[in-house]
Each structure stands twice: as C-alpha cells, then as structure tokens.
KOLFIRO-283923 format. One record per residue: z negated, y negated, x of N, C-alpha, C in turn. Coordinates in steps of 0.001 Angstrom, whole numbers, padded with zeros to 6 digits. Layout:
N
SITE    n.pz    n.py    n.px   ca.pz   ca.py   ca.px    c.pz    c.py    c.px
SITE       Z       Y       X       Z       Y       X       Z       Y       X
...
//
This chain:
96
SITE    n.pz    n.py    n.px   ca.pz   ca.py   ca.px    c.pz    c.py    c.px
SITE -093864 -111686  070402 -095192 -112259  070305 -095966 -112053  071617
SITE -095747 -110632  072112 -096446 -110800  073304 -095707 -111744  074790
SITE -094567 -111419  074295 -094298 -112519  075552 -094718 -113995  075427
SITE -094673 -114185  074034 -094949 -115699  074409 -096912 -115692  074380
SITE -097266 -114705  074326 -098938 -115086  074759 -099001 -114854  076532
SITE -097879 -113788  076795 -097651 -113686  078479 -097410 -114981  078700
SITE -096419 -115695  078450 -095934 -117287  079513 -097047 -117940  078927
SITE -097946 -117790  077977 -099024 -118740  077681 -100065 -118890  078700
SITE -100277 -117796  079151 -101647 -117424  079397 -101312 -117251  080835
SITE -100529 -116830  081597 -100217 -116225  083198 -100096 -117922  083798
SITE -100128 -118779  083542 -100139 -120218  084285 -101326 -120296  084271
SITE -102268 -119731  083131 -104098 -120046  083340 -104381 -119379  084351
SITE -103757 -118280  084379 -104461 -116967  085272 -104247 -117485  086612
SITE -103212 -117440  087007 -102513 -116830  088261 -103131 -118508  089142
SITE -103795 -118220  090490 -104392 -119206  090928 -103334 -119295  091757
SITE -102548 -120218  092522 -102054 -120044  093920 -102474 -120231  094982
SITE -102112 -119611  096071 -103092 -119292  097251 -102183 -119445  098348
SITE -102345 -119653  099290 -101921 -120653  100599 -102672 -120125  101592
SITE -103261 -119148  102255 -104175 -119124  103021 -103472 -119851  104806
SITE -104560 -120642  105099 -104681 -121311  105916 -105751 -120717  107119
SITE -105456 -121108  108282 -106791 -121209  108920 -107789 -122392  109518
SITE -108834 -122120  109162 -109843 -122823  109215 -109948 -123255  110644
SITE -110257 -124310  110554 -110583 -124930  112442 -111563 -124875  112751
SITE -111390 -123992  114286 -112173 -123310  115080 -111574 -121645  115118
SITE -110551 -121315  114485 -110700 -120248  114041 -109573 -119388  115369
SITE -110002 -120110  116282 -108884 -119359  117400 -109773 -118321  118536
SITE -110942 -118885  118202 -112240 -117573  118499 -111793 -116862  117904
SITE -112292 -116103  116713 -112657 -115386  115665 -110887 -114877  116193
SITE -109735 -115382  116256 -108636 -114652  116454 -108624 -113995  117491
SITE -109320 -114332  118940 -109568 -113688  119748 -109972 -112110  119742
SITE -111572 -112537  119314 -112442 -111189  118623 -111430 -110273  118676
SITE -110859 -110973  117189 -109814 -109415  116504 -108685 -109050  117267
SITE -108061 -109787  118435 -107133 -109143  118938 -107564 -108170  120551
SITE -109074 -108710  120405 -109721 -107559  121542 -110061 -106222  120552
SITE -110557 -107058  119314 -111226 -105570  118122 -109951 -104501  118319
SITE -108289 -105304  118275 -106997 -104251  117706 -107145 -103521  119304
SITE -107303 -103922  120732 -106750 -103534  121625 -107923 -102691  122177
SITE -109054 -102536  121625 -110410 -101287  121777 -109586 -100084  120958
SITE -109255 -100608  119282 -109018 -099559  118791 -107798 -098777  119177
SITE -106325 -099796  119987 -105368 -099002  120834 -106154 -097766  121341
SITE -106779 -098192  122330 -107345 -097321  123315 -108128 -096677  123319
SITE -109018 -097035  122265 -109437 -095304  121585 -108646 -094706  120800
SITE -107659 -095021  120376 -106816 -093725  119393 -105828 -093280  120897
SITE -105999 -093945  122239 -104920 -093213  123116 -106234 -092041  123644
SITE -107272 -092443  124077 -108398 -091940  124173 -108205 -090917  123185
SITE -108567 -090709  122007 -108892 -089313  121500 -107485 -088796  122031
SITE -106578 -089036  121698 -105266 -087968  121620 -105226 -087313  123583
SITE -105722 -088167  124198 -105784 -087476  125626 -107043 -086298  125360
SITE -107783 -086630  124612 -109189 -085641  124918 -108614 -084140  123982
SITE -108266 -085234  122400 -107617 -083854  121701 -106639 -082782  122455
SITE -105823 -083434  123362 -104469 -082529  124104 -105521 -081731  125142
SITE -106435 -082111  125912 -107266 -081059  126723 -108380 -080580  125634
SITE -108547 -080658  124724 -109025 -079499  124005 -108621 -078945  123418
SITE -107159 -079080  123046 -106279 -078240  122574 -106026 -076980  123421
SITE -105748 -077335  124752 -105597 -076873  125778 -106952 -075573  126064
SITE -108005 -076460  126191 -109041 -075619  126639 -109306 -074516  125037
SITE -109157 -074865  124269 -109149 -073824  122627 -108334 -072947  123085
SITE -107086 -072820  123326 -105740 -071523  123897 -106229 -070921  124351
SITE -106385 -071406  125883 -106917 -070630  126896 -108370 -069739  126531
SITE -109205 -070313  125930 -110358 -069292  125834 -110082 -068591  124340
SITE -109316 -069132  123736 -109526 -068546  122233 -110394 -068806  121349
SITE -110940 -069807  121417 -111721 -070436  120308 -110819 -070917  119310
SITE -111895 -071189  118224 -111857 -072044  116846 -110657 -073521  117096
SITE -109648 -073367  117053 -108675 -074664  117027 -109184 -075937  116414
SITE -109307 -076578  116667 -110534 -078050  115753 -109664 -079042  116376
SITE -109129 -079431  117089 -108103 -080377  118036 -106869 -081179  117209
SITE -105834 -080183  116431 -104799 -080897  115469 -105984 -081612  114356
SITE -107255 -081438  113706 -107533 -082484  113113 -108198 -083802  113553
SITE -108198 -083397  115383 -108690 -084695  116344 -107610 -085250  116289
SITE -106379 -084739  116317 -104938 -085721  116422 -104530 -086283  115671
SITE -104558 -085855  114179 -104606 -085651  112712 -105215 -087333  112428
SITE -106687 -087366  112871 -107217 -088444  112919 -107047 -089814  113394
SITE -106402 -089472  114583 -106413 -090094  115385 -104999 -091392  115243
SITE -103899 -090266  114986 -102961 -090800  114572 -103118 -091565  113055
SITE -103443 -091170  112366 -104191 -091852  110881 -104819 -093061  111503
SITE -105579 -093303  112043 -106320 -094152  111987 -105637 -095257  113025
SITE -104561 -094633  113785 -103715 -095903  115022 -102509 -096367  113577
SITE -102039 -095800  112536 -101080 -096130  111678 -102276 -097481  111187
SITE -103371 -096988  110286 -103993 -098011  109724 -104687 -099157  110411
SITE -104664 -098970  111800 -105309 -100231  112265 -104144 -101192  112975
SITE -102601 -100234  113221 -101684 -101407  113190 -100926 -102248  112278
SITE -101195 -101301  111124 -100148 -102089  110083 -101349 -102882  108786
SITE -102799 -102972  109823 -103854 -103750  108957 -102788 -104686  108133
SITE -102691 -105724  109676 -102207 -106943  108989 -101376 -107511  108316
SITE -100141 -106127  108530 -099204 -106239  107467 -099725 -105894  105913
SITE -100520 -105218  105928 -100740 -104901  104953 -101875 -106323  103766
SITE -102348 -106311  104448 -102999 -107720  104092 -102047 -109044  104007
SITE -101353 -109243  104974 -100852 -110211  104654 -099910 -110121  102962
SITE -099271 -109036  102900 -098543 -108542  101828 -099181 -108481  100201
SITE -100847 -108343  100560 -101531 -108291  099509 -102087 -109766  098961
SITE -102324 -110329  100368 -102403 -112220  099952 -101400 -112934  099345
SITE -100021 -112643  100035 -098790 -113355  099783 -098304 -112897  098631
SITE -098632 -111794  097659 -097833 -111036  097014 -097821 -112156  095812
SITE -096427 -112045  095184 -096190 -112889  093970 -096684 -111716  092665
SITE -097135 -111895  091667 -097149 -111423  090377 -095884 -111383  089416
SITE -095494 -109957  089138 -094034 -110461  088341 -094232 -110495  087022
//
C-alpha cells in the first residue's frame, strides 16, 4: 500500500531541474572566480602568518594559539574548493 501511494505521489513531488545559465551571466562568473582566487590566498596567507607564529610561540614560550590558525585555515581552503562540487551534487542529485 505504501508503495503504491510512493509511485503515486513522487511524479507530483519531484520537480525536475536543469539549471542553466542565465545570459549575461559570464560577469557574475568572473566575480566568483576572483571571489575563489582572494580566498586561495588568504588561506595561503594565514598558514604563512600561522607558521611564523608558531614559530615566534616556541621561541618565547607563550600560549600556542597557531595549530587552531592552521586548523582553520585548512578547513576553510577544503570548503571553499570543493564549494562547487558540492553544490553542483546537491542540484543534480536524483531522489531514489
């Protein structure tokens, strides 16, 4: 019984989706591939600053705070390269 209210009802539901791009939209692609190549270079940026304050923490003996600058840093270069995989995967995804 429930399957046949599943094949009833999942042809109402399920919209299909095609995403396209809109014309004009080779700006706006621009933007984001300067937006991905700022955020390169600040996640190379922190990890150079984190490694000399890692550095400068040893040497004087301070409070270590640096592995969660790297910590970060690396987190956040994983999620801003595999954005678009990840999106694309969530648009394209079929329903089983």
């Amino acid at each position: 019984m429930i399957s046949a209210i599943h094949d009833t009802l999942m042809p109402l539901i399920i919209i299909p989706v095609s995403p396209t791009a809109p014309p004009g939209s080779a700006g706006l692609e621009k933007i984001v591939n300067w937006l991905a190549w700022l955020t390169t270079l600040a996640g190379v940026a922190a990890l150079i600053y984190a490694g000399g304050k890692f550095g400068w923490e040893r040497w004087h003996g301070g409070a270590v705070e640096s592995p969660k600058i790297i910590l970060g840093a690396l987190v956040g270069g994983i999620v801003a390269t595999t954005a678009g995989t990840i999106m694309n995967e969530i648009v394209t995804a079929k329903p089983s």
